[in-house]
C-alpha positions in Angstrom: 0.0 0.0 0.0 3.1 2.3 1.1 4.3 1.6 -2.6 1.5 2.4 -4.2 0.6 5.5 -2.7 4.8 6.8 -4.0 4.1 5.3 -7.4 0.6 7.3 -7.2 2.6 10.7 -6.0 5.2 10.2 -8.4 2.8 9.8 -11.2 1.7 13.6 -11.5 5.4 14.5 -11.1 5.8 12.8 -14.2 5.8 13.7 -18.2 3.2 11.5 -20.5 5.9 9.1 -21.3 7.3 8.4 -18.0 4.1 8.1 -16.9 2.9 5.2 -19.2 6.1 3.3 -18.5 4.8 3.6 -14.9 1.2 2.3 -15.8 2.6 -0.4 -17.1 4.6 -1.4 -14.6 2.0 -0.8 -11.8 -0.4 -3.0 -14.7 2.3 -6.1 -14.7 2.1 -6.1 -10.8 -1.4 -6.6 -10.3 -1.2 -8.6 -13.6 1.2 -11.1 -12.1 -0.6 -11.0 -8.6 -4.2 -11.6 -9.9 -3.5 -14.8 -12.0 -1.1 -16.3 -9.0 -3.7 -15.7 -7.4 -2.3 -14.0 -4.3 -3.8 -11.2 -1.9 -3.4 -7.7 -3.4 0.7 -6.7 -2.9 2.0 -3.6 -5.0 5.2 -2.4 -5.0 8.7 -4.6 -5.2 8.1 -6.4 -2.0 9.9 -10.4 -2.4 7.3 -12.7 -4.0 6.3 -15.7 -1.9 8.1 -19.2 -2.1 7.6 -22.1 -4.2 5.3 -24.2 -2.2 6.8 -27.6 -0.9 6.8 -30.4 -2.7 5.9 -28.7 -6.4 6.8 -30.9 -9.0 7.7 -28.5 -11.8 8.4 -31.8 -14.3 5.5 -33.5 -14.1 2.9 -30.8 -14.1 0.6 -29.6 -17.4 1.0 -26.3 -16.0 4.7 -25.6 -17.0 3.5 -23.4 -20.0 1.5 -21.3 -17.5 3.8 -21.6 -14.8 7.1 -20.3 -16.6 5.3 -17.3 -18.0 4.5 -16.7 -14.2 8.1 -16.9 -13.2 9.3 -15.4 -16.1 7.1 -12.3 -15.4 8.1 -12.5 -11.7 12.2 -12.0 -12.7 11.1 -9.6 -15.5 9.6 -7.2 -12.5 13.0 -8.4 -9.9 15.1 -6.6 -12.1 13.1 -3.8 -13.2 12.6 -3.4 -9.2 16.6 -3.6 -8.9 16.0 -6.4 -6.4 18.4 -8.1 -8.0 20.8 -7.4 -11.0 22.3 -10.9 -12.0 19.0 -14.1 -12.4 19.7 -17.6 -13.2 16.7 -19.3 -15.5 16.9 -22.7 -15.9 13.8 -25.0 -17.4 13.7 -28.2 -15.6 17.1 -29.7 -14.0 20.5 -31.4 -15.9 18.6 -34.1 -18.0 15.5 -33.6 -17.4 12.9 -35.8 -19.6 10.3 -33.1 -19.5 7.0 -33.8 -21.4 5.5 -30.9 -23.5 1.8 -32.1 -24.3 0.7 -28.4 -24.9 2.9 -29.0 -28.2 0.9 -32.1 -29.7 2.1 -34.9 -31.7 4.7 -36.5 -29.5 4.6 -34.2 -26.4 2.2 -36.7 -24.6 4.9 -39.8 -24.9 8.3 -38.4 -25.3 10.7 -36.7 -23.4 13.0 -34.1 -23.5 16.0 -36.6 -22.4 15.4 -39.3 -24.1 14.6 -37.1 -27.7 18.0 -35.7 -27.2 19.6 -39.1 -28.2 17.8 -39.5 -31.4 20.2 -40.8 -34.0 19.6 -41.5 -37.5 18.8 -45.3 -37.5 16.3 -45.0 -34.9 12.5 -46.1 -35.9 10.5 -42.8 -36.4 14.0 -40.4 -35.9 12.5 -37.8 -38.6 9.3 -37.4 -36.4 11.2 -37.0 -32.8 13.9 -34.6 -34.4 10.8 -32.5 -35.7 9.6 -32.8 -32.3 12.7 -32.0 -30.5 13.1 -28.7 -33.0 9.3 -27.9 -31.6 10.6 -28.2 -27.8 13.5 -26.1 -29.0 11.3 -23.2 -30.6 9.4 -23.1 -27.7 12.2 -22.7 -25.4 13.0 -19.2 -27.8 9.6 -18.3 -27.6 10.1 -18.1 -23.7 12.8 -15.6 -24.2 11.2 -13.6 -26.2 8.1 -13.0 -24.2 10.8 -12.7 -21.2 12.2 -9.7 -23.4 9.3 -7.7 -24.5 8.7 -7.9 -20.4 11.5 -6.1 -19.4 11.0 -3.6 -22.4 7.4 -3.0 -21.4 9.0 -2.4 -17.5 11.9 -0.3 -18.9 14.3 -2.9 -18.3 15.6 -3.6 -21.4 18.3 -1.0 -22.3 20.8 -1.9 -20.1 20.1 -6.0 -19.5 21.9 -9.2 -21.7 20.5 -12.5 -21.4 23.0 -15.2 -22.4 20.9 -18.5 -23.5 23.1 -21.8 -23.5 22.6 -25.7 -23.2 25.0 -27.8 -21.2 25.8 -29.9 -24.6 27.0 -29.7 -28.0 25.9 -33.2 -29.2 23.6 -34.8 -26.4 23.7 -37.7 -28.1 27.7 -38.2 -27.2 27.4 -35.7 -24.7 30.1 -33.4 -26.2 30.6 -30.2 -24.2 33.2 -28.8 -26.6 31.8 -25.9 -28.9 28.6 -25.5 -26.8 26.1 -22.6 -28.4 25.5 -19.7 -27.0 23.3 -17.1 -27.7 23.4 -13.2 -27.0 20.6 -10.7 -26.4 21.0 -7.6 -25.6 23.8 -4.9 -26.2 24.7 -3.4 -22.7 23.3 0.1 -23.6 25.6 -0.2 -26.9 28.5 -1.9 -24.8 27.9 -5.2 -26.9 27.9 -5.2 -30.9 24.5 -7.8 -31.9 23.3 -9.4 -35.4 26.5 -11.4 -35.5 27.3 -15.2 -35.5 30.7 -15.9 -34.9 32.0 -19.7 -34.8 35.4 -19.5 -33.0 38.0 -22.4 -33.5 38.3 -25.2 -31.2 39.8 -24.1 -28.1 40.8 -20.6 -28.9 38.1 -19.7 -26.1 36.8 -20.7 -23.1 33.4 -19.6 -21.8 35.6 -17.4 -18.8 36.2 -15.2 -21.6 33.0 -14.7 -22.5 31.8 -13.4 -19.0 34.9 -11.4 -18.6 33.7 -9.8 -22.0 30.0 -9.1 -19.9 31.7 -7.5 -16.9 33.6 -5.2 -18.6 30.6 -4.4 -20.7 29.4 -3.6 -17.4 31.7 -1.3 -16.6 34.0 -3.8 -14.5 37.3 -3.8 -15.5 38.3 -7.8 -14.9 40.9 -9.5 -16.3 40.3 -12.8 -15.4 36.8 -14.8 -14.4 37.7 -18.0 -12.3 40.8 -19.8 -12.4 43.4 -18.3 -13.9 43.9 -21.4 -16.6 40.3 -20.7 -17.6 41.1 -17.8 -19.3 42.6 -16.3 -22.7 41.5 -13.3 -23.7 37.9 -11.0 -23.8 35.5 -11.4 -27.1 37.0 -8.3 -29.1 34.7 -9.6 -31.5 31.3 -8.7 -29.8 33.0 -5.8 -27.5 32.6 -2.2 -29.0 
């Protein structure tokens, strides 16, 4: 209530474009409160725990419930509550269903489509089905992105998206993708795919490249052997 009425006071102290970012953050709150399904809470106060026991695998809600989340970290950041989130969907392995997709998302999972290999019966159908799971995983960031935007969070935010392996079905960790979005408030150059050679770069370097796009002037991230030199190729 104490939020509200200083978002309510700050509102007429505010020009017409200020003033609909701030309606549309004071919108997402309630927005995000109302289909949880909790008692009225404005402001950036701490969102209540997971409940005990909630088996975020096995549930036909995960397509509902990530969009909650996603909206929750969308309005963490925005808040400043924190600066640096870790999303992950499902844990290492997981063999996730995805019925909301159709065709095989009632019988296969995640895991086990990840070790699809071209003599398998049906491989054409569980590839096309693993490439569905895969679009939908990009959809997710996407919606996570026009959040912050819509919260004024964007500008100065990167969201690096990864996967543990390179080919799952050798579980090869070399040459891992990883995508950028995001430019740091111009720090980062974006619309570029770069394919370094085989171990010209670690991933230290990468995040050594995000601090100092950040303004932190590291050298090194981790152990010292982890490291060869920042990403001149995506720094400005």
């Amino acid at each position: 209530v104490s939020a509200l009425g200083q978002a309510t006071s700050l509102r007429t102290r505010l020009g017409r474009f200020d003033r609909v970012k701030l309606d549309a953050y004071m919108s997402s709150v309630r927005d995000v409160e109302r289909r949880l399904g909790q008692p009225p809470q404005q402001g950036c106060s701490r969102p209540p725990n997971v409940p005990a026991g909630y088996d975020f695998e096995e549930t036909d809600l995960i397509p509902q419930t990530t969009e909650m989340q996603l909206r929750m970290l969308a309005m963490a950041l925005a808040c400043d509550l924190t600066r640096v989130a870790t999303f992950q969907l499902g844990f290492e392995a997981t063999n996730m269903r995805h019925p909301w997709l159709g065709g095989l998302g009632n019988t296969m999972r995640w895991h086990d489509l990840s070790h699809t290999g071209g003599g398998e019966e049906n491989w054409v159908e569980r590839i096309t089905h693993y490439e569905r799971i895969a679009s939908w995983h990009a959809e997710q960031i996407f919606f996570f992105i026009e959040r912050l935007q819509e919260l004024g969070a964007w500008e100065n935010t990167v969201i690096m998206w990864t996967t543990p392996m390179h080919n799952a079905q050798i579980h090869n960790g070399q040459n891992i993708p990883i995508a950028l979005f995001g430019n740091v408030d111009g720090a980062l150059r974006t619309g570029r795919h770069y394919r370094f050679d085989e171990g010209a770069h670690k991933i230290n370097d990468l995040y050594v490249t995000l601090l100092r796009a950040y303004g932190v002037n590291a050298s090194s991230f981790g152990e010292a052997d982890g490291n060869s030199s920042p990403l001149s190729e995506i720094a400005r």
